[in-house]
Chimera marker file (.cmm) of the C-alpha trace (Angstrom):
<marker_set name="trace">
<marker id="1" x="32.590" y="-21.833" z="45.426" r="1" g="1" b="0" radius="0.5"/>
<marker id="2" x="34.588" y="-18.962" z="46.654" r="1" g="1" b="0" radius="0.5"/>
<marker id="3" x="34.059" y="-15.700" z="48.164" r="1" g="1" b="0" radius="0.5"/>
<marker id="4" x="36.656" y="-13.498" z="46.524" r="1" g="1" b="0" radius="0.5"/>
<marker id="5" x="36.848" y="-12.751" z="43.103" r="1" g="1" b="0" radius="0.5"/>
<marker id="6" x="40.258" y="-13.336" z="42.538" r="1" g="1" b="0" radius="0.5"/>
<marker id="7" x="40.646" y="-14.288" z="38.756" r="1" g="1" b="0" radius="0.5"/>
<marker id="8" x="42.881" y="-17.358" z="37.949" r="1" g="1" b="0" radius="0.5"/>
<marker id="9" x="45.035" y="-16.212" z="35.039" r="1" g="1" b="0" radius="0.5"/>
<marker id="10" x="46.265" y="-19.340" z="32.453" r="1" g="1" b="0" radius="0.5"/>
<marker id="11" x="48.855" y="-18.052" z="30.197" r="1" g="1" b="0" radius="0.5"/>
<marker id="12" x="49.478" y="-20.514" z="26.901" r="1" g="1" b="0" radius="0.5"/>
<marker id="13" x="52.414" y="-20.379" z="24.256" r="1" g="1" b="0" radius="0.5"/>
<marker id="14" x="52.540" y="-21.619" z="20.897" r="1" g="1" b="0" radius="0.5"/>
<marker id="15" x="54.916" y="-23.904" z="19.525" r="1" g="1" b="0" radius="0.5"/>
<marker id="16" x="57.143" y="-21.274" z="19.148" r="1" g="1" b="0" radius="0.5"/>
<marker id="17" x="56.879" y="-20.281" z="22.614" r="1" g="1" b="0" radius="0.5"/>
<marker id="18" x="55.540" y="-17.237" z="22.646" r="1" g="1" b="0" radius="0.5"/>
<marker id="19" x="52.450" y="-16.635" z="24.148" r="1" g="1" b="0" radius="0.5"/>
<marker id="20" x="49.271" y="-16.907" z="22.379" r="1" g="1" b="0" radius="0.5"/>
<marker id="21" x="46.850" y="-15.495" z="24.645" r="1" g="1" b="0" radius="0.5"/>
<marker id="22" x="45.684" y="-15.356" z="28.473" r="1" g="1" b="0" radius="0.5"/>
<marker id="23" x="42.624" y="-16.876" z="29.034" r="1" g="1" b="0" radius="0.5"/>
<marker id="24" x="40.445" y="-15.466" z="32.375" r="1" g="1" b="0" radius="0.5"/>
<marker id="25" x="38.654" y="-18.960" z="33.876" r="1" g="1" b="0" radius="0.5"/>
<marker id="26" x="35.427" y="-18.220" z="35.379" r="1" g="1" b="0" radius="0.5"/>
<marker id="27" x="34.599" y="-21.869" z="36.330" r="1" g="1" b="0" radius="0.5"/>
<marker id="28" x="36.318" y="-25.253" z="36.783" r="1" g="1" b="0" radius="0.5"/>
<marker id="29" x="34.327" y="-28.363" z="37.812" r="1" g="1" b="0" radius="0.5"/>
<marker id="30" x="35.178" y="-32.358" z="37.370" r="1" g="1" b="0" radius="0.5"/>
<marker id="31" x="34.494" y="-35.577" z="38.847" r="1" g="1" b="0" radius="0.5"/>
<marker id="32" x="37.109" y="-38.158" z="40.271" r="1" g="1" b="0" radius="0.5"/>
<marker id="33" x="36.328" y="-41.487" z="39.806" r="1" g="1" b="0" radius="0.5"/>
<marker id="34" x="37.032" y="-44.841" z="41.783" r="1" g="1" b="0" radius="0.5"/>
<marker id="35" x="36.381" y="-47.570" z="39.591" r="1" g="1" b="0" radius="0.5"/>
<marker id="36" x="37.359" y="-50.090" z="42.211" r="1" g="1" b="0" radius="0.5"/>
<marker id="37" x="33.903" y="-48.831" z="44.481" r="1" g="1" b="0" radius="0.5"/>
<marker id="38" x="31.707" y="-47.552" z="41.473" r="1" g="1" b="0" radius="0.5"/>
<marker id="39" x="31.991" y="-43.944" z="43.013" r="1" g="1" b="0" radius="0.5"/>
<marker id="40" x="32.632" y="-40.401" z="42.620" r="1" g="1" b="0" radius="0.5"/>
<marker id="41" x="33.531" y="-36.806" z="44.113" r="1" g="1" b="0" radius="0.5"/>
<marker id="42" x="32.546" y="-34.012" z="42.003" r="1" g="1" b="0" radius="0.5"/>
<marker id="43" x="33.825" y="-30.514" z="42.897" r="1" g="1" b="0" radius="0.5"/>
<marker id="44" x="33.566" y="-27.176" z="41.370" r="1" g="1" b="0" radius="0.5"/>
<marker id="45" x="35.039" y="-23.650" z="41.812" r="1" g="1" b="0" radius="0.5"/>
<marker id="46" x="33.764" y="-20.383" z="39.915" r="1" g="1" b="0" radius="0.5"/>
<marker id="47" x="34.892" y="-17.003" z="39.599" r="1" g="1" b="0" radius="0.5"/>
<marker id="48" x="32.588" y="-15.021" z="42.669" r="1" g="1" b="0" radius="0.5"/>
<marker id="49" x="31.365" y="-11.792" z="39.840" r="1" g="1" b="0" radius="0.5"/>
<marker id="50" x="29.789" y="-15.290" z="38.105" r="1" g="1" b="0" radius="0.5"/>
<marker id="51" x="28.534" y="-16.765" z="40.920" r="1" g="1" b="0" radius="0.5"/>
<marker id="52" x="24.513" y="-17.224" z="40.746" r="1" g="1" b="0" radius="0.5"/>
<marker id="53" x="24.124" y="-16.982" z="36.962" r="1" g="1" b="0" radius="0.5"/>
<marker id="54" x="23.774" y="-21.441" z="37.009" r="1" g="1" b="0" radius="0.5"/>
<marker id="55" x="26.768" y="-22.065" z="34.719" r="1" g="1" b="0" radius="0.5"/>
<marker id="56" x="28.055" y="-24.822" z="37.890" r="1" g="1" b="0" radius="0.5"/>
<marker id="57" x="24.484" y="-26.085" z="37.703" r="1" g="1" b="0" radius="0.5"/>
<marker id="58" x="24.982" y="-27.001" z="34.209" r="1" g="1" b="0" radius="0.5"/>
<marker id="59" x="28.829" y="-27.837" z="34.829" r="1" g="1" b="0" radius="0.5"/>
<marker id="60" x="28.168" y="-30.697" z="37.231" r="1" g="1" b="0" radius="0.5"/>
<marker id="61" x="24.575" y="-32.079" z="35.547" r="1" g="1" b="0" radius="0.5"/>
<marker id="62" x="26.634" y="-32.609" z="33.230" r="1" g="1" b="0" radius="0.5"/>
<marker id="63" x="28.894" y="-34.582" z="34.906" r="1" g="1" b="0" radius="0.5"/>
<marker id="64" x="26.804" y="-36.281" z="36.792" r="1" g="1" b="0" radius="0.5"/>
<marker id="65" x="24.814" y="-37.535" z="33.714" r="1" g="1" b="0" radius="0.5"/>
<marker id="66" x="28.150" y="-39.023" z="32.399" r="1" g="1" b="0" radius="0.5"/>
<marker id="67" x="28.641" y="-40.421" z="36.068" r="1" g="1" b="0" radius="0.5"/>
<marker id="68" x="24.993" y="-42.671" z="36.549" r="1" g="1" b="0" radius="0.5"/>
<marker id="69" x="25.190" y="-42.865" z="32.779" r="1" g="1" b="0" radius="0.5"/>
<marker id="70" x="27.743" y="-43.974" z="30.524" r="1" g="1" b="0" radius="0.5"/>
<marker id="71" x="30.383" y="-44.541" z="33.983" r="1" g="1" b="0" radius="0.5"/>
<marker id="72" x="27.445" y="-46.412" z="35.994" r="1" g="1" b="0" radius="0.5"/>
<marker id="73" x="28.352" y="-45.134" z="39.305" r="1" g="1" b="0" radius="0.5"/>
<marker id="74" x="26.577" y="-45.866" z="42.498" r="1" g="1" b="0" radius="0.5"/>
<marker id="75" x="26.756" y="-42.671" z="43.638" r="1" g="1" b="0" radius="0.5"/>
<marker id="76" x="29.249" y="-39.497" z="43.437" r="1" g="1" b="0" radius="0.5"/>
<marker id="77" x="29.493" y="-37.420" z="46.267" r="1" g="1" b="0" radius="0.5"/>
<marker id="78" x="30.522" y="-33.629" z="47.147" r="1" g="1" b="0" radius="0.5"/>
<marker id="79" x="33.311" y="-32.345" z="49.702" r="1" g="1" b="0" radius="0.5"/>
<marker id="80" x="32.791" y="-28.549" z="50.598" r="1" g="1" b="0" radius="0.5"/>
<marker id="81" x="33.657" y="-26.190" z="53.439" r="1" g="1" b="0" radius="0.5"/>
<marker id="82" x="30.353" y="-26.452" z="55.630" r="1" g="1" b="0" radius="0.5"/>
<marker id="83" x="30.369" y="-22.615" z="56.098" r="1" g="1" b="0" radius="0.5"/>
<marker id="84" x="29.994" y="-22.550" z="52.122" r="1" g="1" b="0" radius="0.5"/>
<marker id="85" x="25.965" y="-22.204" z="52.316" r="1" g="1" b="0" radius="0.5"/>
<marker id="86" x="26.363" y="-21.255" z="48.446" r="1" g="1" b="0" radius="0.5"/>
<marker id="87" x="27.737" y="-24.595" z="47.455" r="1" g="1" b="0" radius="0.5"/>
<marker id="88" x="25.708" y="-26.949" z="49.904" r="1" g="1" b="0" radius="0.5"/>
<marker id="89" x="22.569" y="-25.280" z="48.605" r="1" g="1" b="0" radius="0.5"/>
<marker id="90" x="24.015" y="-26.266" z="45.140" r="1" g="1" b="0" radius="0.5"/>
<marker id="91" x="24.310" y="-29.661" z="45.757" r="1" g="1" b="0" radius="0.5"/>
<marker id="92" x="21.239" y="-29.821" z="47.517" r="1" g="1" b="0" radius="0.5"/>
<marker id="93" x="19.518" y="-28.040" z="44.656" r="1" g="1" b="0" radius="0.5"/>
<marker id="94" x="21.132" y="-31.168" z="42.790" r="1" g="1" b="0" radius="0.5"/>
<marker id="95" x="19.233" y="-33.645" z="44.727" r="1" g="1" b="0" radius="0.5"/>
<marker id="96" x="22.406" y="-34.264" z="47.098" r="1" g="1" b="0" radius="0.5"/>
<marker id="97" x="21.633" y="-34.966" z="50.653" r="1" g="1" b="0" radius="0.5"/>
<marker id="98" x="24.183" y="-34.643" z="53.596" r="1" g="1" b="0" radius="0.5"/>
<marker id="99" x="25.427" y="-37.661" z="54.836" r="1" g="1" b="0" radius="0.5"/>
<marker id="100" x="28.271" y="-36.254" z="57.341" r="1" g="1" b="0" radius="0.5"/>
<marker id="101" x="30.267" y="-33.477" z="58.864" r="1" g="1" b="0" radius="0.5"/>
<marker id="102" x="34.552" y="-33.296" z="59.397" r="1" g="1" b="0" radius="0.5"/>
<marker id="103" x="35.690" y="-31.417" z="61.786" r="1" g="1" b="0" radius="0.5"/>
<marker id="104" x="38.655" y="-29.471" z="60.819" r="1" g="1" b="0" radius="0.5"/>
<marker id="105" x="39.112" y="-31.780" z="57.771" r="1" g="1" b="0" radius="0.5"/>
<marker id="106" x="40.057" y="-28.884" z="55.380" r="1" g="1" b="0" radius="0.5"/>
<marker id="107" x="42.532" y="-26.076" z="55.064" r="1" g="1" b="0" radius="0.5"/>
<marker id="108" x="41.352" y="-22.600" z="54.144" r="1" g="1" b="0" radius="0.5"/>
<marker id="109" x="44.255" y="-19.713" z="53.741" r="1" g="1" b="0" radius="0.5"/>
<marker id="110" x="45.952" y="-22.103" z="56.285" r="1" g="1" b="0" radius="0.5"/>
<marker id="111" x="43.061" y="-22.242" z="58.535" r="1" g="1" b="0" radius="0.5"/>
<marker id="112" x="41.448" y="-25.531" z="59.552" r="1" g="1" b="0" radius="0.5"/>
<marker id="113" x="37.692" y="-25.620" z="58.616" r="1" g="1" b="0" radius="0.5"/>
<marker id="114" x="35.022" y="-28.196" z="58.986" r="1" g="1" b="0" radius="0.5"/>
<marker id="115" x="33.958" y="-30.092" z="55.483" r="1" g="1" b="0" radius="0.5"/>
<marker id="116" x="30.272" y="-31.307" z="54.829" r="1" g="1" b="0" radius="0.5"/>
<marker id="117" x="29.862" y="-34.338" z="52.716" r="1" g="1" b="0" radius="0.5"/>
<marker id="118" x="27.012" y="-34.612" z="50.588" r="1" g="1" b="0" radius="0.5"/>
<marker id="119" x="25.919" y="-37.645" z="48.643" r="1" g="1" b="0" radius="0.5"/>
<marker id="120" x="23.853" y="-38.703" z="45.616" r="1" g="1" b="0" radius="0.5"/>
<marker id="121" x="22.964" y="-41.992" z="45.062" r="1" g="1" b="0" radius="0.5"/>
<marker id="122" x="22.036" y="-44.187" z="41.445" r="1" g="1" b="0" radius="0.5"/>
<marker id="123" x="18.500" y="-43.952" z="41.678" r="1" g="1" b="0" radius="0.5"/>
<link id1="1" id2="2" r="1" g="1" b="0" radius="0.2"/>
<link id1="2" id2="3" r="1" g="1" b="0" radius="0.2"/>
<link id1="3" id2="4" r="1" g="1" b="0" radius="0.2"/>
<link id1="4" id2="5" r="1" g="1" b="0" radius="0.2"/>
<link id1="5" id2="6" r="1" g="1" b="0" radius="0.2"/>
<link id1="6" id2="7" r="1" g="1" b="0" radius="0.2"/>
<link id1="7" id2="8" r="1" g="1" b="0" radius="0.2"/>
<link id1="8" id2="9" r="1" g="1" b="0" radius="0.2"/>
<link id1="9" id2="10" r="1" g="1" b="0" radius="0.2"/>
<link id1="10" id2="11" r="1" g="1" b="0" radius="0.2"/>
<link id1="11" id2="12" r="1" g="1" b="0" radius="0.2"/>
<link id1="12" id2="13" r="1" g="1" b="0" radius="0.2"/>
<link id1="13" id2="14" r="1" g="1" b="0" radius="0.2"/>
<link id1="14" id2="15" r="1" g="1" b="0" radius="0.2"/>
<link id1="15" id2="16" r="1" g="1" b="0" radius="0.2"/>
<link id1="16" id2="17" r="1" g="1" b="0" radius="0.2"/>
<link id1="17" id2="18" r="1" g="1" b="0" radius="0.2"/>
<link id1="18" id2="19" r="1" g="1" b="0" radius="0.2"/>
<link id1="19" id2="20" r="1" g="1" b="0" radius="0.2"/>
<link id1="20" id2="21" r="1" g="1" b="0" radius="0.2"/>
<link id1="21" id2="22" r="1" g="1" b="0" radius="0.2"/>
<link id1="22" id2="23" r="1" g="1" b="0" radius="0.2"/>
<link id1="23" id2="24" r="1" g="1" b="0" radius="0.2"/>
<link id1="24" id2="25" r="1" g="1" b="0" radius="0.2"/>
<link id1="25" id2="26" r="1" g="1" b="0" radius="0.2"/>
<link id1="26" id2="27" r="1" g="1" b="0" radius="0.2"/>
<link id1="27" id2="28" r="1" g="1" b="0" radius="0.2"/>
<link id1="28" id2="29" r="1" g="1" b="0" radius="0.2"/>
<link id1="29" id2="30" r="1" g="1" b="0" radius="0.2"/>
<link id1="30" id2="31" r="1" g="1" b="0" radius="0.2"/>
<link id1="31" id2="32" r="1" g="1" b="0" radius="0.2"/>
<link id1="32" id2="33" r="1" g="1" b="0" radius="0.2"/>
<link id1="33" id2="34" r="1" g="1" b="0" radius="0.2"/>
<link id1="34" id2="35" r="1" g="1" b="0" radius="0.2"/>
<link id1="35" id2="36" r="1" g="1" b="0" radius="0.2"/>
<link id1="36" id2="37" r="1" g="1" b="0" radius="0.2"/>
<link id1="37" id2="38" r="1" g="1" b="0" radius="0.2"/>
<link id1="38" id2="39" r="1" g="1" b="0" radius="0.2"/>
<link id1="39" id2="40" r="1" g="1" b="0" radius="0.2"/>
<link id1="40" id2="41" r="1" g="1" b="0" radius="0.2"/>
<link id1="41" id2="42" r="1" g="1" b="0" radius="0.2"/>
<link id1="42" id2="43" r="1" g="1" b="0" radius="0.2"/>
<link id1="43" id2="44" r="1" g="1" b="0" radius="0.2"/>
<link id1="44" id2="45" r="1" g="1" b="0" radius="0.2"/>
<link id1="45" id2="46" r="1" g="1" b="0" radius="0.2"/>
<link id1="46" id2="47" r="1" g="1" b="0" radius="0.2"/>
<link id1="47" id2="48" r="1" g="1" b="0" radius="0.2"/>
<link id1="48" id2="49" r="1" g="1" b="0" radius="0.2"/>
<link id1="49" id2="50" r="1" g="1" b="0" radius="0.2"/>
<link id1="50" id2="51" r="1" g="1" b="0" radius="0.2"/>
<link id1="51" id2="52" r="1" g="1" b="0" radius="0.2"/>
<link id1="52" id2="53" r="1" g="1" b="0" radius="0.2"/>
<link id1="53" id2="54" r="1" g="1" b="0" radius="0.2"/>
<link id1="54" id2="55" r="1" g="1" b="0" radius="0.2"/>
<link id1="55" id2="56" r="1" g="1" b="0" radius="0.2"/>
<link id1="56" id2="57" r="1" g="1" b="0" radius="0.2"/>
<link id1="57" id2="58" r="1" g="1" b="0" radius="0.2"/>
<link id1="58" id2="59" r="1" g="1" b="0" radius="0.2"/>
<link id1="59" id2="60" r="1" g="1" b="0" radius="0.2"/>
<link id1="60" id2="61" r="1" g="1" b="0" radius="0.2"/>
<link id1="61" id2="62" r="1" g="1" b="0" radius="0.2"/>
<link id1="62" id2="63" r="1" g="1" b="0" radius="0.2"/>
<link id1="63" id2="64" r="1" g="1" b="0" radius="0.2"/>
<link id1="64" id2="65" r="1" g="1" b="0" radius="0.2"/>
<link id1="65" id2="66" r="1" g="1" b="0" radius="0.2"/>
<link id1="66" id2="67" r="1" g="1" b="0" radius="0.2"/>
<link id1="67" id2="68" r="1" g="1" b="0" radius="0.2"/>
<link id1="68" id2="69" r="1" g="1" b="0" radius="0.2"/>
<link id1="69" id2="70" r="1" g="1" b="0" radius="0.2"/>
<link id1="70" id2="71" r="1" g="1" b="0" radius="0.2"/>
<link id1="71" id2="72" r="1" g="1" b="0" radius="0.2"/>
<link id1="72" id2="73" r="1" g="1" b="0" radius="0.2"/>
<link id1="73" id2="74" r="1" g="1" b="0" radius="0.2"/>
<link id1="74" id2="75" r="1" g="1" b="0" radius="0.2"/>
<link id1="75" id2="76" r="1" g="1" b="0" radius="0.2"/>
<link id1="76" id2="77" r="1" g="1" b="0" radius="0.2"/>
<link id1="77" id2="78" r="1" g="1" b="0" radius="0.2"/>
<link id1="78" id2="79" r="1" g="1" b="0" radius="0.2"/>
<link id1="79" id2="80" r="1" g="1" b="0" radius="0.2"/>
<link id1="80" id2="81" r="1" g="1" b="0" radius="0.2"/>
<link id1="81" id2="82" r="1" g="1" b="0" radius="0.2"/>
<link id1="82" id2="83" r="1" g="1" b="0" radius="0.2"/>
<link id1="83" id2="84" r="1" g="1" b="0" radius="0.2"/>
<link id1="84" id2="85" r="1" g="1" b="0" radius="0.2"/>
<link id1="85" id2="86" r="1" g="1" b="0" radius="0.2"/>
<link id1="86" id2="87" r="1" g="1" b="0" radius="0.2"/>
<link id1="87" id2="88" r="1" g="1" b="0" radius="0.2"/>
<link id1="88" id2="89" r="1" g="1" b="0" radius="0.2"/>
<link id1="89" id2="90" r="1" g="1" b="0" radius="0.2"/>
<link id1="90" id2="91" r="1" g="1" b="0" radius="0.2"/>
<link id1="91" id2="92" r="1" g="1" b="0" radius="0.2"/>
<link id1="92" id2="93" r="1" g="1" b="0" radius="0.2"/>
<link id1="93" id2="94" r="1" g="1" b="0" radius="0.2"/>
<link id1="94" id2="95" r="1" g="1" b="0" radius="0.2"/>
<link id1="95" id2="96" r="1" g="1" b="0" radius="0.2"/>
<link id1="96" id2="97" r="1" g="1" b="0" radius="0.2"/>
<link id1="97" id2="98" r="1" g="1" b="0" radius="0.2"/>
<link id1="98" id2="99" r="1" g="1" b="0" radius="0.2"/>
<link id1="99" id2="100" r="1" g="1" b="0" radius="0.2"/>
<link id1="100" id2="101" r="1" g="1" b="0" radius="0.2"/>
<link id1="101" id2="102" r="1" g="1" b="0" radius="0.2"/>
<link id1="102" id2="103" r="1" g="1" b="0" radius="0.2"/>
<link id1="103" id2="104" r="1" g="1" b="0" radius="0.2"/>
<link id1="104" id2="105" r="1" g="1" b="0" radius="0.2"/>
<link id1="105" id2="106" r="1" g="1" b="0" radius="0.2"/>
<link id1="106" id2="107" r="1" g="1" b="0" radius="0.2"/>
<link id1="107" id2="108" r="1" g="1" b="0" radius="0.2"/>
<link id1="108" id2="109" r="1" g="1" b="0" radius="0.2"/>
<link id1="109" id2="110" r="1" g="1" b="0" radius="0.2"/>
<link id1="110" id2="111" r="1" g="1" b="0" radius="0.2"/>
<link id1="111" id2="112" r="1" g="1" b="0" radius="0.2"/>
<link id1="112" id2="113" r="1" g="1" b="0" radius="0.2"/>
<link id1="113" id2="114" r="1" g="1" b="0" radius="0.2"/>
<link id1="114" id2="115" r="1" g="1" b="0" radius="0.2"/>
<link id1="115" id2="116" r="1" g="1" b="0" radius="0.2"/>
<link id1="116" id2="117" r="1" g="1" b="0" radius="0.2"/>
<link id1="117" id2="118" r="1" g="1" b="0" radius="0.2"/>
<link id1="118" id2="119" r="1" g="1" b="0" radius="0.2"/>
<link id1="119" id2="120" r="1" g="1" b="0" radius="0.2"/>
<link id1="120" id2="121" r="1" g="1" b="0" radius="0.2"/>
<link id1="121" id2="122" r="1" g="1" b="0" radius="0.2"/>
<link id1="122" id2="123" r="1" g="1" b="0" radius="0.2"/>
</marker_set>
């Protein structure tokens, strides 16, 4: 989740092209799948003046419902920056569990950062 509270800005146009209306995203969340190995990554960003009010808690149970239900994976995990206590104490909150640390496996503002992987298994 980030730390600023930059707003992304989506501009859409009708079929005339002109534009219809700009719409403010607070939150954006999905879930890559692998068929192939029955897994998943989730990830999730929100808006930080929306951060602690649990709409990413509902985002991703969500998605992980549709992932152990109706995709039957064995497990999806989480990637996140492993300074990003907000966001590991999501997915642990989630019943995610850490399964390994990256160093300098991400890019932040064009500085390398270590990643956390969390995981969640099919019970």
């Amino acid at each position: 989740m980030a730390q600023h509270a930059s707003k992304r800005r989506f501009r859409f146009r009708g079929s005339n092209g002109v534009p219809a209306r700009v719409v403010n995203t607070i939150l954006t969340a999905g879930l890559r799948i692998n068929r192939y190995t029955q897994t998943g990554d989730v990830w999730y960003w929100i808006d930080a003046a929306f951060e602690g009010r649990g709409p990413v808690s509902r985002a991703v149970t969500i998605l992980l419902d549709q992932a152990f239900g109706p995709f039957g994976l064995a497990r999806v995990t989480v990637h996140t920056e492993a300074a990003n206590q907000r966001s590991r104490a999501l997915a642990a909150r989630l019943g995610f569990t850490e399964e390994g640390l990256h160093r300098q496996a991400i890019a932040v503002r064009d500085q390398p950062r270590d990643e956390v992987v969390l995981r969640l298994a099919r019970e």
